[in-house]
N, C-alpha and C positions, 0 to 999 in steps of 0.2 A: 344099143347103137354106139358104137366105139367111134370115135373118129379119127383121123391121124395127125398129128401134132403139127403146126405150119415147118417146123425146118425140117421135114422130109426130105430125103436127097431126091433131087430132080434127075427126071429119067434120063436112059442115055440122050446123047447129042446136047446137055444143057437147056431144054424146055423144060416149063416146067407144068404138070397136068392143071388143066383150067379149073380143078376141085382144090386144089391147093393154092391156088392163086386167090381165090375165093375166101378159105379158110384161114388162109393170113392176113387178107383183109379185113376179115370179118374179127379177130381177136386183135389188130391192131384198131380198129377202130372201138370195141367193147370197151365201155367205162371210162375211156379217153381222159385225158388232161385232169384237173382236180379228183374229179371220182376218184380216179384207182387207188392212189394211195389210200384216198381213207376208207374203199372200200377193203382192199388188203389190210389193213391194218383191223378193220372191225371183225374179218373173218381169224385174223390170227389170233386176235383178241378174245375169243373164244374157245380157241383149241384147233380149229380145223385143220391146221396144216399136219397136226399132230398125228390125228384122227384118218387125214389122208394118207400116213406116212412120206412127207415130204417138207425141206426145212421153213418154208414159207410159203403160203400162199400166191404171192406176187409170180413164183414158177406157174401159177396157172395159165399167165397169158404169154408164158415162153416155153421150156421145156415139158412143164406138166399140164398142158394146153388137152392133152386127151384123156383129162380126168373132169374134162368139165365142158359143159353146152352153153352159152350165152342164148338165151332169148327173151320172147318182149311175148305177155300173154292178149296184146292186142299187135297180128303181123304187120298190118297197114295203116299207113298212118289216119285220124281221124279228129276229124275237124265239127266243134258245135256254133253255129252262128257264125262260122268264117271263122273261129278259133281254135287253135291248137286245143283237141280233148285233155283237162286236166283231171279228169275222177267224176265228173258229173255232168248227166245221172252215172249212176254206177253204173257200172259194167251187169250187176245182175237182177237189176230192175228193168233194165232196155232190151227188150226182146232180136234188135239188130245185135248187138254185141255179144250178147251171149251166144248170138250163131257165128258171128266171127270166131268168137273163141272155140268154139266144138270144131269147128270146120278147119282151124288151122295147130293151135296150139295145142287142143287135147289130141290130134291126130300127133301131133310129133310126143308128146307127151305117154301115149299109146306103146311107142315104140324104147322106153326107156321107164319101164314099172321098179326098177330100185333107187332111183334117183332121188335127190333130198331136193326140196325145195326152196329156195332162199328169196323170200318176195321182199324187193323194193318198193316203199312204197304203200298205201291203204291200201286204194283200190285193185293192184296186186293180189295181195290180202285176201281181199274179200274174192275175188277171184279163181283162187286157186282153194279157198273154203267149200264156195257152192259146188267146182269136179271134184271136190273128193266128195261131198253130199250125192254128186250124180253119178260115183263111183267109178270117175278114169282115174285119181290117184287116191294114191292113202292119205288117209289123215296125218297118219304119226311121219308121214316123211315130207312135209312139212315144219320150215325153221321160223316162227317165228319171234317178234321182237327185235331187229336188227331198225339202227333208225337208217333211214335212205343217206347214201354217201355223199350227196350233193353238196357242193360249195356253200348251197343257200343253206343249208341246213347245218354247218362248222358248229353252231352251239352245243344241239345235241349229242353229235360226234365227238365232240369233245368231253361231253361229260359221258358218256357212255364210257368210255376209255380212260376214267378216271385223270383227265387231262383238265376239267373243271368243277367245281365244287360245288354241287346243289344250288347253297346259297348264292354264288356267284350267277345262276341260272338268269337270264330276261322273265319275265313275267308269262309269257305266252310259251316259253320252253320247260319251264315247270312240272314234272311229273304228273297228270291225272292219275287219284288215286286208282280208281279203278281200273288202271293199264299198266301198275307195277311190276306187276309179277307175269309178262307175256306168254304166251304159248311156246312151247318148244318141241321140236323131234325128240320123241324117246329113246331111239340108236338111231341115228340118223344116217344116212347117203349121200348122194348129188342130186345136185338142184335145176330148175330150169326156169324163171326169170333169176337165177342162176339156176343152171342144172350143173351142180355138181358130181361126179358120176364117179364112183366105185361100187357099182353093183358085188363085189365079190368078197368087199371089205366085212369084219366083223369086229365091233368095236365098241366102248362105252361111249355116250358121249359127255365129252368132258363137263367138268363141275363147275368150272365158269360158265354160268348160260344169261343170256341176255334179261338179267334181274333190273329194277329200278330206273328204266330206262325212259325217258319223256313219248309223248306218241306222238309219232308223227306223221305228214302226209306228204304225198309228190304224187306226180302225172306218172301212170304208171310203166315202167321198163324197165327191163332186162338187169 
């Protein structure tokens, strides 16, 4: 599923089609305000812009906007006890959510089989584990290890990015040993709570991979 990049030129007469109107909405609004930088910066930090042949990532939510899907593996919003869902229960312990998920997001998910997967987020995570268990995607195009770009979460972005020093870590941002060494794609793609999308790429992926990284958790999106 290709999409078209938001500065398409508008058709004659200066309108401009209500699918692009949408589409530029929709990547102006994706990862907004704090997020983005330090989610570009975590994807660069990595190799991916390399990997995509293009000089940064940050082009994804401008020029190379059609190399990549923004979505959320829950589409509507959900609420426990009158509260915004943060990860619990899980998504694949609650028999409601996991048909949310089949019913919306493995359907779009269906429609882009080389895509890498880039989960924000645990409950993401776990998420995007159990369809490749029920076999709408693959395993290995799945990235994980990345910590969620969040503002609330600057510490471990920062040591991810060698920007802080272990030692320097708060007590509760601390590496679990047994989450050191994260799972990663072994040639990876595009994703979709990022769908990064070059189905026709072929390529290593890079040597920097999301090693010694603290684990983290967020409410999960896109």
């Amino acid at each position: 599923m290709e999409e078209r990049a938001g500065r398409d030129p508008a058709p004659a007469g200066g309108r401009q089609r209500p699918e692009d109107v949408l589409r530029a909405a929709r990547l102006a609004g994706a990862f907004s305000g704090a997020i983005r930088p330090n989610f570009v910066a975590l994807l660069d930090a990595i190799g991916m812009q390399r990997w995509l042949g293009i000089a940064s990532c940050a082009s994804l939510f401008d020029a190379d906007a059609h190399l990549v899907q923004i979505g959320a593996i829950l589409r509507h919003p959900i609420f426990v006890d009158g509260k915004n869902y943060s990860g619990t229960p899980g998504i694949v312990k609650q028999p409601f959510l996991r048909e949310q998920v089949l019913r919306y997001f493995a359907h779009e998910a269906r429609q882009m089989p080389d895509a890498l997967y880039i989960p924000m987020g645990a409950s993401v995570a776990e998420g995007l584990d159990w369809l490749a268990r029920e076999g709408v995607i693959k395993r290995d195009r799945i990235l994980h290890g990345l910590p969620h770009p969040s503002g609330a979460n600057a510490e471990r972005v920062a040591y991810f990015l060698g920007r802080k020093d272990r030692a320097a870590l708060s007590v509760q941002d601390q590496p679990a040993p047994d989450r050191r060494r994260p799972r990663h794609a072994a040639g990876a793609d595009g994703g979709a709570p990022i769908l990064t999308r070059a189905a026709q790429r072929s390529a290593t992926w890079p040597a920097k991979t999301a090693a010694d990284t603290p684990s983290a958790s967020a409410p999960p999106s896109a």
